[in-house]
NUGU-686685 format. One record per residue: residue number from 1; residue in three letters; x, y, z of N, C-alpha, C in turn. Coordinates in pm, whole numbers, plus 50000, padded with zeros to 5 digits. Example, Ala and Ser with C-alpha at 12.3 -4.5 7.8 and 13.67 -1.06 7.14 Angstrom:
<recs>
REC    i   aa     nx     ny     nz    cax    cay    caz     cx     cy     cz
REC    1  ALA  51319  49431  50780  51230  49550  50780  51320  49670  50780
REC    2  SER  51285  49775  50708  51367  49894  50714  51290  50003  50787
</recs>
This chain:
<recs>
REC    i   aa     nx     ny     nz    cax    cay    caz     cx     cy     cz
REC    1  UNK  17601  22533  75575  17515  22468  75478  17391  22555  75456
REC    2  UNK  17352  22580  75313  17206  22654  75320  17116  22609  75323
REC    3  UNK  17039  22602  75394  16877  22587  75428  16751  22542  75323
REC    4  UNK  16742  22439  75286  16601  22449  75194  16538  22442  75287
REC    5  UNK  16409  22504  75178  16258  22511  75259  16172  22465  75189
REC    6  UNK  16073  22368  75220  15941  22341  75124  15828  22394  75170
REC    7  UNK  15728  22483  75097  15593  22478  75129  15508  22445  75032
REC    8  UNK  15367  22417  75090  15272  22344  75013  15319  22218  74982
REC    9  UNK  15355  22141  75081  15412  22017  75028  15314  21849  74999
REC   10  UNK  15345  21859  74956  15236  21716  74949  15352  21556  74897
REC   11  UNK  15279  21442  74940  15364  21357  74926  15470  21363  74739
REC   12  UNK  15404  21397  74680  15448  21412  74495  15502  21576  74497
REC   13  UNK  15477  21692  74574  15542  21780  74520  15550  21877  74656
REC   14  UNK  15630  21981  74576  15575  22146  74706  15565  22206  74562
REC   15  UNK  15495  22327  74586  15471  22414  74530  15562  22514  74536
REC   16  UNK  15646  22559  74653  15779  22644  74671  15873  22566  74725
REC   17  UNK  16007  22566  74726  16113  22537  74780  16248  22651  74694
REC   18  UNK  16302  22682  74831  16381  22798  74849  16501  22735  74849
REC   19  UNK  16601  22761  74845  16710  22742  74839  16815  22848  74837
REC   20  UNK  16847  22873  74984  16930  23086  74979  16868  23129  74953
REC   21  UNK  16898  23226  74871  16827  23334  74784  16740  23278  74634
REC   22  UNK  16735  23172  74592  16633  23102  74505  16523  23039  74522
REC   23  UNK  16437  23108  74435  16319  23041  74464  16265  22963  74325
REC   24  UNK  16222  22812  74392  16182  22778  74248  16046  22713  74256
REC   25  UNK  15898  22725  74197  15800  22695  74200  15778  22558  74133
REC   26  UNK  15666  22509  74114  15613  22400  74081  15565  22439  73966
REC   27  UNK  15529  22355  73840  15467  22440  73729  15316  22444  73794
REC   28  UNK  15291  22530  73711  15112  22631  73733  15039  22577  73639
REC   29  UNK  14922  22568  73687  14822  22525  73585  14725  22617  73545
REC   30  UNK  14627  22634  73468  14516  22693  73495  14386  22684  73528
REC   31  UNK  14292  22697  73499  14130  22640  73503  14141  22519  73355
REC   32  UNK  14155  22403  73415  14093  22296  73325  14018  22361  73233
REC   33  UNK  13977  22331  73113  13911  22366  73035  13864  22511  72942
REC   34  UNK  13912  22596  73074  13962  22736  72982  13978  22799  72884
REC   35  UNK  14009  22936  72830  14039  22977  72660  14242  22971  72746
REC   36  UNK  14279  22919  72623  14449  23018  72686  14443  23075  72692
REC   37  UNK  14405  23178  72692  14395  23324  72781  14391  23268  72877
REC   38  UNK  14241  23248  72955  14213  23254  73055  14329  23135  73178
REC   39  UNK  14377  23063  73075  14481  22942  73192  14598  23076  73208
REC   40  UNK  14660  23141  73097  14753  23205  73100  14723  23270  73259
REC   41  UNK  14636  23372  73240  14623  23456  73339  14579  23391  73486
REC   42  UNK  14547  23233  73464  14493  23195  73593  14646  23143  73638
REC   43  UNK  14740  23087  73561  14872  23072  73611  14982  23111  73652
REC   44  UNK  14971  23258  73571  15052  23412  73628  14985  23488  73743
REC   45  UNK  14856  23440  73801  14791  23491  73902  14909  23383  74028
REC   46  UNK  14839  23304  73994  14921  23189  74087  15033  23225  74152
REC   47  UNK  15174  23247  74070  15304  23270  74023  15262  23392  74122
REC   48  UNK  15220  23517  74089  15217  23606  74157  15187  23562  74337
REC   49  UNK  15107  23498  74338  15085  23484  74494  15182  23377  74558
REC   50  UNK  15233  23320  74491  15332  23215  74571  15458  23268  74559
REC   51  UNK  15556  23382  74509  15628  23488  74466  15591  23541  74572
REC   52  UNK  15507  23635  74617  15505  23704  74724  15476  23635  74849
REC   53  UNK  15435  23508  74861  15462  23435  74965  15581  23397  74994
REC   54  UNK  15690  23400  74926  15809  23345  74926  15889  23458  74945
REC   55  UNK  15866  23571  74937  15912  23695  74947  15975  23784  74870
REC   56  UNK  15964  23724  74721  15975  23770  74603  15893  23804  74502
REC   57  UNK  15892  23887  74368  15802  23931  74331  15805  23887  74121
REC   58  UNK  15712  23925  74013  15752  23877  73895  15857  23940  73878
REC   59  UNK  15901  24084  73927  16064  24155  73889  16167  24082  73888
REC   60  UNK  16140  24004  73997  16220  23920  74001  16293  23766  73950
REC   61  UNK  16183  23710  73854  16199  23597  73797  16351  23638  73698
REC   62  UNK  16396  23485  73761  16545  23484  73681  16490  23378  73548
REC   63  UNK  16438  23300  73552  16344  23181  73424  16269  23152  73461
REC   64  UNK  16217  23117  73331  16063  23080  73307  16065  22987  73202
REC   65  UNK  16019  22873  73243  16004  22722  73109  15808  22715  73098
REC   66  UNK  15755  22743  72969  15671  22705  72945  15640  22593  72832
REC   67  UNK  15523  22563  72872  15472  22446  72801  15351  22453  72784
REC   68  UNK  15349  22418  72648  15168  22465  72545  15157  22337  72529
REC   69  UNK  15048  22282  72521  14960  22162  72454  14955  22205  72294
REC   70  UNK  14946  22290  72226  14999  22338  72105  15010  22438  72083
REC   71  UNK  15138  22431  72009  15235  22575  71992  15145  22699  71878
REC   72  UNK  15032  22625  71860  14949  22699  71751  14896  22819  71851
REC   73  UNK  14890  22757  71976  14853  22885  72098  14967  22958  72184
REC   74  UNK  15081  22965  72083  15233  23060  72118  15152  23148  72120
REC   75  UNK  15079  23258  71996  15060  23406  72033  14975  23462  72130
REC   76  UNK  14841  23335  72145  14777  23384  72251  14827  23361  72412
REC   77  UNK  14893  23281  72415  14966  23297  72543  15086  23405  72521
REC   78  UNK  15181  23455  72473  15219  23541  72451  15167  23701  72489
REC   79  UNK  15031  23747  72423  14977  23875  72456  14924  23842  72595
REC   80  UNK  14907  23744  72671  14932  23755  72807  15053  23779  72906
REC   81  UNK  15144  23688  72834  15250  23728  72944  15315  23845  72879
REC   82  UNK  15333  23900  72762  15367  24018  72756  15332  24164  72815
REC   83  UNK  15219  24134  72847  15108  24239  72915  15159  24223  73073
REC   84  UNK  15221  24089  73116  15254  24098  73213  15362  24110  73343
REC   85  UNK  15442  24067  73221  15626  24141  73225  15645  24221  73256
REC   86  UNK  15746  24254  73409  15773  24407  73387  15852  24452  73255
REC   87  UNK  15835  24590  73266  15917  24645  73164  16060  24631  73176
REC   88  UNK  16192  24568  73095  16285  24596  73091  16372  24408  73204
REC   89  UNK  16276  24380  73242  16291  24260  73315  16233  24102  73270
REC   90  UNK  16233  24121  73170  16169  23945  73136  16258  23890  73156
REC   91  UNK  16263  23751  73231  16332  23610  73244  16353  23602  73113
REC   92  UNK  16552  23512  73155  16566  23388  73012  16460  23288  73035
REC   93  UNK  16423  23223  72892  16275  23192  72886  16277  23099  72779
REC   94  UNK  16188  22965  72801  16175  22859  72701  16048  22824  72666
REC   95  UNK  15981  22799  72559  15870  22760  72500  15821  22656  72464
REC   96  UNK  15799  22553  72472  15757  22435  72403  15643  22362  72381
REC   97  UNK  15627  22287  72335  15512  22156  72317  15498  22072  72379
REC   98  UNK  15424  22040  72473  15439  21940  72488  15264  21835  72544
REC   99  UNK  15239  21727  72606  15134  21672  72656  15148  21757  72810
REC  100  UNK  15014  21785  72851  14982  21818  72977  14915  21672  73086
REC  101  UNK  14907  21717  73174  14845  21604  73253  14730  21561  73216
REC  102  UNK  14640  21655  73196  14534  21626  73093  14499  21735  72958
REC  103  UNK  14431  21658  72880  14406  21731  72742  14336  21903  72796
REC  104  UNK  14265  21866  72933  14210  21992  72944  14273  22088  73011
REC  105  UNK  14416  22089  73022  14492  22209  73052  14560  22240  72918
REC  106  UNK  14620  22368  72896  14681  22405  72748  14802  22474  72802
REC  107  UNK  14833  22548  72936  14909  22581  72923  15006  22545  73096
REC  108  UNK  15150  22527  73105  15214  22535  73236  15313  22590  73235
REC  109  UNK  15369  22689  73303  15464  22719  73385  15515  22738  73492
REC  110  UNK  15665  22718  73478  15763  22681  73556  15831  22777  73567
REC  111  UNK  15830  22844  73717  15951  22949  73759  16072  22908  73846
REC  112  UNK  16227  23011  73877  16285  23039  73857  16277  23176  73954
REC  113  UNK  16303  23229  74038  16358  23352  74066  16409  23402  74198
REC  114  UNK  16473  23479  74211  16556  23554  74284  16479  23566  74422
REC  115  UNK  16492  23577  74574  16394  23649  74655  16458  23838  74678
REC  116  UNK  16378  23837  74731  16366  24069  74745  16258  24094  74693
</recs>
């Protein structure tokens, strides 16, 4: 039988749980109140450190589900994670609309990826 693992767990979530060789995160938030930019990059920071806590890295993301508070802020979240993709490795990948927990987050994602 394979092994899950939770860390950062709290009674409503973990933040990692492994499964074999999969790792799948919790969605990311950013700084409440923020430009999208700035949630973008505070949530791909995140992603990055709980990825290498888990023993995997962004090369490695197999998907990625995001979610905008409005899709009018696709491009500016976009020239973030494009900037932050490796080359030649972006996750299959989903975009949408939707309500956040509160009005003052704009952007979340949800990973997906491989460990190595």
């Amino acid at each position: 039988m394979t092994e899950i693992t939770y860390s950062h767990t709290t009674q409503r979530m973990s933040q990692i749980v492994t499964h074999g060789d999969t790792i799948y995160l919790a969605g990311q938030v950013g700084t409440a109140g923020a430009s999208v930019t700035q949630q973008t990059q505070d949530c791909l920071a995140k992603i990055d450190a709980l990825l290498a806590e888990a023993g995997s890295s962004k090369a490695r993301i197999l998907q990625a589900t995001i979610w905008l508070a409005d899709m009018a802020d696709f491009a500016e979240m976009n020239a973030v994670w494009d900037a932050w993709v490796p080359e030649g490795r972006a996750p299959a990948r989903a975009c949408g609309e939707s309500k956040l927990a509160t009005p003052d987050f704009t952007v979340e994602i949800l990973i997906t990826a491989a460990k190595g």
